[in-house]
N, C-alpha and C positions, 0 to 999 in steps of 0.2 A: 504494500500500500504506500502511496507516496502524497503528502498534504502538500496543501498550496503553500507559497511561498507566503514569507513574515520577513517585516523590517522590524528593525528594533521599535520599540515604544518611544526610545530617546529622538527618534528622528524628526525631525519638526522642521519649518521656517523651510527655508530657502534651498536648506541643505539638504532636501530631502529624499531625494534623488541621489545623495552620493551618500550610499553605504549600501553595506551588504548584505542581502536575504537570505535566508536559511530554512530548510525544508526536513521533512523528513523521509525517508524514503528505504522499503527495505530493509529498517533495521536500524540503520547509519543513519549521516546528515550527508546534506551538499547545501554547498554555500554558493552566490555570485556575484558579480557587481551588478547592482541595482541601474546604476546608468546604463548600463549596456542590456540589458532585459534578458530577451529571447536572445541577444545573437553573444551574450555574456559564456566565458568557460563554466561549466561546473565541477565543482573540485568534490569529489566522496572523500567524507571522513569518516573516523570510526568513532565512537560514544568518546572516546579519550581524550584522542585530537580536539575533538570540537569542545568537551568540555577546558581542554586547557587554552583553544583559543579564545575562548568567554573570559576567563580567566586573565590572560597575559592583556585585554582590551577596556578590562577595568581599570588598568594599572594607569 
């Protein structure tokens, strides 16, 4: 099963458009750039990965 794409909640104003979506899919995530949409890479991570990049983005 794979959900719709999420932008962060922080994402507002102007800038909103420039960050990165994350889904779930399968198990895993995949993340993208938001400005680039549909034609954006999507990168598979595993539960780990994506938790530490949550992590390293609060910093």
């Amino acid at each position: 099963m794979t959900t719709e794409w999420r932008k962060s909640s922080r994402s507002q104003g102007d800038q909103q458009s420039d960050c990165v979506e994350a889904r779930v899919s399968e198990g895993a995530f995949q993340v993208r750039d938001s400005k680039l949409g549909d034609n954006s890479p999507i990168f598979d991570l595993r539960a780990s990965d994506f938790t530490s990049l949550l992590s390293a983005a609060q910093r």
